[in-house]
LUMZARO-59092 format. One line per 2 residues: for each residue z, x, y of C-alpha. Coordinates in steps of 0.001 Angstrom, whole numbers, always signed. Layout:
% LUMZARO-59092
Z,X,Y ~ ...
***
This chain:
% LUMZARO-59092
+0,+0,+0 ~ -1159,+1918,+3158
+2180,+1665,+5101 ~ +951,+2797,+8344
-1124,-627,+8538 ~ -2996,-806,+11275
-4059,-4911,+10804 ~ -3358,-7803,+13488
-34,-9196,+13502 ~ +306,-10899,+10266
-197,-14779,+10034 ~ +2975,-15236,+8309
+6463,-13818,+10717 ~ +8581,-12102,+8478
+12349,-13293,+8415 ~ +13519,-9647,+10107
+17350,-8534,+9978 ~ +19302,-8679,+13090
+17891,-6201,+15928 ~ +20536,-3770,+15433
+20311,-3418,+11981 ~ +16777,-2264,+12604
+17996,+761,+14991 ~ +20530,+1171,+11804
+17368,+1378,+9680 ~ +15735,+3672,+11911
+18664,+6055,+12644 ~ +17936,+5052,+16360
+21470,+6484,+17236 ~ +19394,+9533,+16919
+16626,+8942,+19211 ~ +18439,+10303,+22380
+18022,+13883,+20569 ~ +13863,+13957,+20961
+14767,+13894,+24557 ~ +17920,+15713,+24472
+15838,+18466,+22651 ~ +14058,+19091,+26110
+16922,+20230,+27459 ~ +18234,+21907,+24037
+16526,+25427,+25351 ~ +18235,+27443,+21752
+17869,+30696,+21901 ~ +16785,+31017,+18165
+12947,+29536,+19653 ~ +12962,+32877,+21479
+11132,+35333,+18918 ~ +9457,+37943,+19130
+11039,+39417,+22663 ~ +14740,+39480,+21407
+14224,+39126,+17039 ~ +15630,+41904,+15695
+13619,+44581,+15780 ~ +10615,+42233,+15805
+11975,+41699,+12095 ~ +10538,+38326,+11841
+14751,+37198,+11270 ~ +16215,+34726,+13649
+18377,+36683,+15443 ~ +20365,+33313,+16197
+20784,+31426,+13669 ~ +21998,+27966,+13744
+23446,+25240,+11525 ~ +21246,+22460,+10659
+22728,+19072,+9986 ~ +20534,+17609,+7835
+20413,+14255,+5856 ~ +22899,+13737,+2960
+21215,+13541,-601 ~ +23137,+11008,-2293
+21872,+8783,-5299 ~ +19829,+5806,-4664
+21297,+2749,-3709 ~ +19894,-180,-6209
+17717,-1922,-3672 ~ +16592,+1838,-2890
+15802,+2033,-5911 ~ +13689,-1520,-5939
+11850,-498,-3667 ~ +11263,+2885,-4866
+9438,+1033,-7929 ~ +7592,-964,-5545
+6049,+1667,-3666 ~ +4696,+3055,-6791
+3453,-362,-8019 ~ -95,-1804,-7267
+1196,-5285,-8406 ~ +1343,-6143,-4430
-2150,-5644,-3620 ~ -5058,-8064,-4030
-6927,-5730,-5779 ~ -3674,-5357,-8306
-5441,-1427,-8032 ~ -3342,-398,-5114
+158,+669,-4133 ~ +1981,+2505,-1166
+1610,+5590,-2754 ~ -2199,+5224,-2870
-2638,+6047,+528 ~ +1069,+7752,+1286
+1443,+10443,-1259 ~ +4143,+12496,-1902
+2537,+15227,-2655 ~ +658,+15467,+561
+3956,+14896,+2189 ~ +3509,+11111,+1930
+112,+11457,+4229 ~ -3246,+10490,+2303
-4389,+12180,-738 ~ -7746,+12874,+362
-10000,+13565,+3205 ~ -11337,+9975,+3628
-11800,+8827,+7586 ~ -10204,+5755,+7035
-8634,+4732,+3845 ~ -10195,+2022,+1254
-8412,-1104,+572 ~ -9273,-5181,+759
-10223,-7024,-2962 ~ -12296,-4825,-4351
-11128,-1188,-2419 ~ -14392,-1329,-1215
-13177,-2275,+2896 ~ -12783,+622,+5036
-9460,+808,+7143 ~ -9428,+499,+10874
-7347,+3847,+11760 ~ -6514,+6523,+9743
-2882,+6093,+8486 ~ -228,+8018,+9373
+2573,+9710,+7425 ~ +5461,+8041,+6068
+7678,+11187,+6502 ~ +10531,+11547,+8922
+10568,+8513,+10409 ~ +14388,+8162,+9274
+15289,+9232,+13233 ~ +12291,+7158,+15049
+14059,+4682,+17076 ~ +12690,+1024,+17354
+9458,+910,+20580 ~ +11065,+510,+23719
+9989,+1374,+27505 ~ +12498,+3322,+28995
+14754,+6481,+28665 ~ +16044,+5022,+25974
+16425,+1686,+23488 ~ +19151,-842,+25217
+22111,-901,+22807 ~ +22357,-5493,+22048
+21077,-7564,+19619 ~ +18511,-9062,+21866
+15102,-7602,+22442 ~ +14100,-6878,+25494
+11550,-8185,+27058 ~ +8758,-5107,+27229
+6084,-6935,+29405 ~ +9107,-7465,+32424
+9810,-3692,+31897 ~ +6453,-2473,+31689
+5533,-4527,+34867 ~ +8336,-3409,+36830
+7109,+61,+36096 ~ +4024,+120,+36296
+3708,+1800,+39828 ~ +5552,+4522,+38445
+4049,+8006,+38265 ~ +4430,+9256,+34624
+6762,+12012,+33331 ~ +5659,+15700,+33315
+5568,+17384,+30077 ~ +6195,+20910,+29809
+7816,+22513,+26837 ~ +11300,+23589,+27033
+12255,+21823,+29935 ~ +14092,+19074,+30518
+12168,+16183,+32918 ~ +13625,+15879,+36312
+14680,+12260,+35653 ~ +14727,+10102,+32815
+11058,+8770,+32900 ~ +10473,+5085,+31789
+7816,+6081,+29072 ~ +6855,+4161,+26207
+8360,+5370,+22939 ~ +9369,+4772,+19592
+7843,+2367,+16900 ~ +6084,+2450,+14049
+2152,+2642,+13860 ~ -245,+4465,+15903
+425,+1798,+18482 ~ +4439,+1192,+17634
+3973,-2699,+17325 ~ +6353,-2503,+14055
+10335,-1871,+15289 ~ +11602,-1539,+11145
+10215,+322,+8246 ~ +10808,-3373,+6894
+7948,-4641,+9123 ~ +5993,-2302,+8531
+5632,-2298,+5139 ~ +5214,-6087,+5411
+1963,-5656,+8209 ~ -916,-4976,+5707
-117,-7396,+3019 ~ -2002,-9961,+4724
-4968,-7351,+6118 ~ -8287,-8520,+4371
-9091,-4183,+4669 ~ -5832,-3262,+3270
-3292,-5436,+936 ~ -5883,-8317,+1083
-3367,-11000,-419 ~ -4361,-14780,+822
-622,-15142,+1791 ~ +3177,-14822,+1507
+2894,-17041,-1353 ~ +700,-14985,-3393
+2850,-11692,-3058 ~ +5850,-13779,-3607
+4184,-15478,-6552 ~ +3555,-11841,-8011
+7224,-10891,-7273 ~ +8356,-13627,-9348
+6848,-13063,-12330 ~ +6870,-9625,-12080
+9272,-7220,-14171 ~ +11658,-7332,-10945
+12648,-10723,-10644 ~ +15796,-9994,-12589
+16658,-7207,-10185 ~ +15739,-9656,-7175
+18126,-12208,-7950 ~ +21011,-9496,-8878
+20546,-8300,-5718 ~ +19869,-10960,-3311
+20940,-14018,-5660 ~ +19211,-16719,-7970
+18047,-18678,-4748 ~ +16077,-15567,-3611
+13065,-16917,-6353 ~ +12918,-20306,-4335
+11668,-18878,-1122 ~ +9040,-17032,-880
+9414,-15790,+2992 ~ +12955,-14109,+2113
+12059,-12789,-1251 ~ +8715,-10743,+293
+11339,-10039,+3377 ~ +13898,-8438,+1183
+11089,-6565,-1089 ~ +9528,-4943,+2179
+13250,-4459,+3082 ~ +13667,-2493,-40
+10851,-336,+644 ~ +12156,+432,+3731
+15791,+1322,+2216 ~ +13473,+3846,-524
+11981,+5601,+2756 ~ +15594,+5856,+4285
+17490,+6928,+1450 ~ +15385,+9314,-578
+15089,+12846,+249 ~ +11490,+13449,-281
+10966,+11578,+2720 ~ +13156,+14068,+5164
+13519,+17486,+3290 ~ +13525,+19599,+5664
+12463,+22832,+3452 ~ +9733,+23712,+5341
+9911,+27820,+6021 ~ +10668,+27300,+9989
+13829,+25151,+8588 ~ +15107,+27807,+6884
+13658,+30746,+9679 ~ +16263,+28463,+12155
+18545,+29001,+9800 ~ +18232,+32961,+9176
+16853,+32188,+5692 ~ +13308,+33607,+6415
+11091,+36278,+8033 ~ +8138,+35123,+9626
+5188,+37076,+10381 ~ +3814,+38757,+12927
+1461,+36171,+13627 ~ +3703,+33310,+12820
+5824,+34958,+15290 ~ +2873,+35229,+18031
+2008,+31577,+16950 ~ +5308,+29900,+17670
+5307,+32139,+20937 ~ +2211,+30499,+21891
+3134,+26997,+20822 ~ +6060,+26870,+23085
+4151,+28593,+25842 ~ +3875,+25843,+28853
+1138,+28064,+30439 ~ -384,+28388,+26634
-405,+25451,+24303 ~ +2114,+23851,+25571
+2249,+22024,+22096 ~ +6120,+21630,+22574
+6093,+19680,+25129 ~ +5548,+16602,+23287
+5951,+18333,+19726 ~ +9394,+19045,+20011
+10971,+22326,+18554 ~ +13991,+22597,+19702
+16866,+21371,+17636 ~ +19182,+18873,+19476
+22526,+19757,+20718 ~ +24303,+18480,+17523
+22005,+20553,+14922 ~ +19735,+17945,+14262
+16425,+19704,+12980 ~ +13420,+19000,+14793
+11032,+16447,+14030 ~ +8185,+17770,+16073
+7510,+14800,+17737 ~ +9131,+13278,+21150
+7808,+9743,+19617 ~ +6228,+8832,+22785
+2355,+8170,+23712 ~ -245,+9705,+25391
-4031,+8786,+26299 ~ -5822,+12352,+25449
-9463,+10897,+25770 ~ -10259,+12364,+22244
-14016,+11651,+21667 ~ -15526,+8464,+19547
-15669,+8495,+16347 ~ -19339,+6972,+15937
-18798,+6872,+12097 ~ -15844,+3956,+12417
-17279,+798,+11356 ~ -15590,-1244,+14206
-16943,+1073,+16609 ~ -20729,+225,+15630
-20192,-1976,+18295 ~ -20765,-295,+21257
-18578,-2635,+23235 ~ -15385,-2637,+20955
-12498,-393,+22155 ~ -9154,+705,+20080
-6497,+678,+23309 ~ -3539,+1341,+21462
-645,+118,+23479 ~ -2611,-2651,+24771
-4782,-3524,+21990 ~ -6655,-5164,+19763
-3716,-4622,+16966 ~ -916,-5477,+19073
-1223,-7970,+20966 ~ +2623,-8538,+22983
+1467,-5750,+25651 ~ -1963,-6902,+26485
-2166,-7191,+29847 ~ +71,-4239,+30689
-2946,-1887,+31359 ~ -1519,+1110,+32229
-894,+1789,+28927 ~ -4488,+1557,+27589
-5508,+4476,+25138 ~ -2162,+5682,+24693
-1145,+6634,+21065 ~ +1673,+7579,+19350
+2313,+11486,+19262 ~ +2888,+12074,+15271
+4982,+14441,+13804 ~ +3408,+18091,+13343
+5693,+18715,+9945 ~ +3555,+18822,+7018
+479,+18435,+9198 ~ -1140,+20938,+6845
-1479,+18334,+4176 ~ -3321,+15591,+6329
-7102,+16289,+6609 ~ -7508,+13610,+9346
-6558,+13736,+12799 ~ -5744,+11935,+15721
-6057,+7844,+15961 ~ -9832,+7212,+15481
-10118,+10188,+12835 ~ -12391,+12298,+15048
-11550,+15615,+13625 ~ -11277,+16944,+10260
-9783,+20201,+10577 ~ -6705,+22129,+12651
-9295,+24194,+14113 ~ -11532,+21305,+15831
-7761,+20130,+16868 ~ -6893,+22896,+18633
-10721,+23429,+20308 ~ -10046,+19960,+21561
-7005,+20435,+23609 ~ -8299,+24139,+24655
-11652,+22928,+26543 ~ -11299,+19627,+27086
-10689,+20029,+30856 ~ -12656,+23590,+31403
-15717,+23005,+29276 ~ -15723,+19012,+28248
-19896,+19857,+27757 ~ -18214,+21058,+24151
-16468,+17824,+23562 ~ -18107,+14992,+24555
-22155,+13589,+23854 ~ -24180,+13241,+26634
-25032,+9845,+27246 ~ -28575,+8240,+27144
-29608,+9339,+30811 ~ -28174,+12656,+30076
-24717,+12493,+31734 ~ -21915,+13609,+30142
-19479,+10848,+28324 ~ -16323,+12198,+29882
-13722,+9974,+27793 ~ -16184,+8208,+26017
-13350,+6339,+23428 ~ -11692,+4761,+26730
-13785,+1911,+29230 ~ -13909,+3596,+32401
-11502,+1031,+33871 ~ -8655,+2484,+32553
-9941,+6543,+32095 ~ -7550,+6843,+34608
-4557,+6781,+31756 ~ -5666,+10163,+30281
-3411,+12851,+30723 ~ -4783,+15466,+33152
-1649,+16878,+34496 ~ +215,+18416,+31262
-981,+21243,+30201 ~ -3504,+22400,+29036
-5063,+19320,+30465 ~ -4142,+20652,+33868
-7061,+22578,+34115 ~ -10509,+22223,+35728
-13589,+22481,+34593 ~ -14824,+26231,+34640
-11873,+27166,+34468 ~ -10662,+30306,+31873
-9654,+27841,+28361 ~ -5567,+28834,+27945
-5805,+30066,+24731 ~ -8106,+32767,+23436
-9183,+32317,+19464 ~ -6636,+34680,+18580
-3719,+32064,+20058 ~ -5372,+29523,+18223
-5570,+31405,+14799 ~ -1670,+32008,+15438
-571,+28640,+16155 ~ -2434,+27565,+13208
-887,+30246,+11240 ~ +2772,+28691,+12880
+1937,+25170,+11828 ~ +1644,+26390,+7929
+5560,+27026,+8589 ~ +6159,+23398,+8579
+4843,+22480,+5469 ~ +7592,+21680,+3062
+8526,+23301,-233 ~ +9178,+26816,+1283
+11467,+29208,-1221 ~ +13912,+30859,+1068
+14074,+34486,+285 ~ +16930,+35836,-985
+19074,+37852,+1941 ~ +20130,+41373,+2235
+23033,+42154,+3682 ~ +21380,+44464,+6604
+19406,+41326,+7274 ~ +22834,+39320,+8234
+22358,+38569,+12321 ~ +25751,+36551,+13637
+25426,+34597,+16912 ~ +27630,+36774,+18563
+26121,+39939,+18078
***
């Protein structure tokens, strides 16, 4: 079942938990650290200049506080069967798993654009789904420097309005904004419309591309005569088989509980976990890359891919969870885009549909996580690059040479933005770098930054062995 469902709202609402226990779902207590980590400047992202002896050791290393590993709860462990299970789909031929593996840290197995799903897997997907790893920490979508703390939603179209004059927050890595800015954040999706990994798991079952089931009733028809009723009603009682809205509610709600409790999901074992940690050399160039990725007159990468851990130890997640409009070119080989006048808006649209009319938000996407970003072979929200390299070419000359990014349009001028109407171009980000840069200008990385940042980014792929330490290669704090 491809969680990060990108379908219209479904037909039928799901019956969702209180509002707070979704920020309890989410870990949204946590959410304050991706913008506490601005101002978290730890000397341990220094390396290079002060590592010891350009050793490739941390010379300060800190203590993470990382997620307990505890057994799964039962309904964990429902929905850990579910996830595996194509039982849910109309096809009956696909599961979550299908297009969230594990072993591609719980992004897409393979290098399709757009995933396959609908009756007969034969219905290509409308964005390219994103991973299901460390979300535990992504607070629910709010506007604002931060989600209110009540059970009542708020109402994001007053918010947004009352904002919308306001000039948007500068990002530059390692420092800490002047003021809290009211940006959009959090959520789940490219476009954050789902506030629970509940919802979200409950989005595509109704998507005629992905889940393709007729309706509630069908997936709750499956459930019931499926090997888990007996676990359903242990759970959630003998009623739960009578009504079908609360029995698919609390089978996405196990799902969710799976992504929350089990450890694949948040391992943190990547090699610049245990490098944080004075568990691991890195390289010269994985030294140089870091170097360059928290560079604000470089790549600048931090500034929305946080690396810093917060003030309490909390690792990072590499990801402020907020959204930018980065103008990345069309992807011409989308079927929705065949038509030349359909636009994907993000914020604003076509997917969700509560923030319509608040403009200023058009073409903004969620900034992913960069952990594990080795294993995805599709990038961005419209899928318009394939590998790291093309990734990092974009952000490098989009401003000084955008001749090497964009098509030239039928009368030979240059499509400048060409994914966005030109009503609301005005929402890309030109003042972060390296988007604060003109055209002719020198690009801010040369291909040797690029190689090393690349080189960096393998350092977040999970499953790193931490070397076994010597006692010369010991490095206290204090020292």
């Amino acid at each position: 079942m491809p969680l990060t469902s990108d379908s219209p709202t479904s037909r039928t609402p799901v019956q969702r938990k209180p509002f707070r226990l979704f920020k309890m779902l989410l870990g949204a207590a946590c959410a304050c650290s991706c913008l506490t980590s601005y101002a978290f400047l730890n000397q341990a992202t220094k390396p290079q200049s002060d590592a010891a002896d350009n050793s490739g050791i941390n010379p300060h290393p800190i203590h993470l506080t990382l997620p307990q590993a505890n057994p799964l709860s039962a309904v964990a462990q429902l929905g850990k069967s579910l996830f595996f299970d194509p039982m849910l789909s109309g096809s009956g031929r696909q599961s979550c798993s299908s297009c969230h593996s594990p072993a591609y840290g719980y992004n897409p197995p393979n290098a399709l654009t757009v995933q396959k799903g609908g009756k007969d897997l034969h219905h290509a997907g409308y964005r390219p789904p994103l991973s299901l790893a460390y979300l535990y920490r992504q607070p629910p979508f709010s506007i604002g420097p931060d989600a209110a703390d009540n059970d009542v939603a708020p109402d994001l179209n007053a918010i947004a309005t009352s904002v919308r004059g306001d000039s948007r927050a500068t990002k530059q890595a390692g420092v800490t904004p002047a003021a809290p800015a009211m940006v959009a954040q959090g959520g789940l999706f490219w476009d954050g419309r789902a506030d629970s990994l509940q919802r979200q798991a409950y989005l595509p079952l109704l998507n005629p591309v992905e889940m393709a089931n007729a309706s509630i009733d069908e997936v709750a028809n499956k459930l019931v005569h499926s090997r888990y009723r007996p676990s359903f009603t242990l759970l959630f009682g003998p009623g739960i088989v009578n009504d079908p809205q609360q029995l698919v509610s609390e089978a996405m709600f196990a799902i969710g509980r799976f992504q929350i409790e089990d450890p694949s999901f948040h391992p943190f074992t990547s090699k610049y976990d245990a490098w944080l940690q004075g568990q691991a050399r890195l390289t010269p160039a994985e030294l140089r890359g870091l170097l360059a990725f928290n560079d604000p007159k470089k790549g600048n990468c931090a500034g929305c891919h946080l690396s810093q851990p917060s003030r309490d130890g909390l690792p990072p997640l590499f990801t402020d969870t907020q959204y930018e409009a980065l103008g990345v070119p069309r992807n011409t080989t989308l079927v929705l885009n065949r038509d030349a006048h359909y636009y994907d808006l993000g914020i604003c649209g076509p997917f969700r549909k509560d923030l319509a009319q608040q403009t200023q938000y058009c073409g903004m996407f969620l900034t992913p996580t960069l952990r594990n970003v080795d294993k995805r072979a599709v990038f961005f929200h419209n899928g318009a690059y394939h590998t790291l390299t093309q990734v990092m070419d974009f952000y490098n000359l989009r401003s000084v040479a955008p001749e090497k990014i964009y098509p030239h349009d039928a009368n030979g001028k240059l499509a400048l933005y060409n994914d966005i109407p030109a009503a609301y171009q005005g929402n890309v980000d030109t003042t972060d770098a390296p988007f604060d840069r003109h055209v002719g200008d020198p690009p801010p990385l040369t291909a040797q930054d690029i190689q090393d940042i690349i080189t960096f980014l393998h350092t977040l792929d999970d499953g790193y062995l931490p070397e076994k330490k010597k006692p010369s290669d010991t490095v206290h704090a204090s020292q």
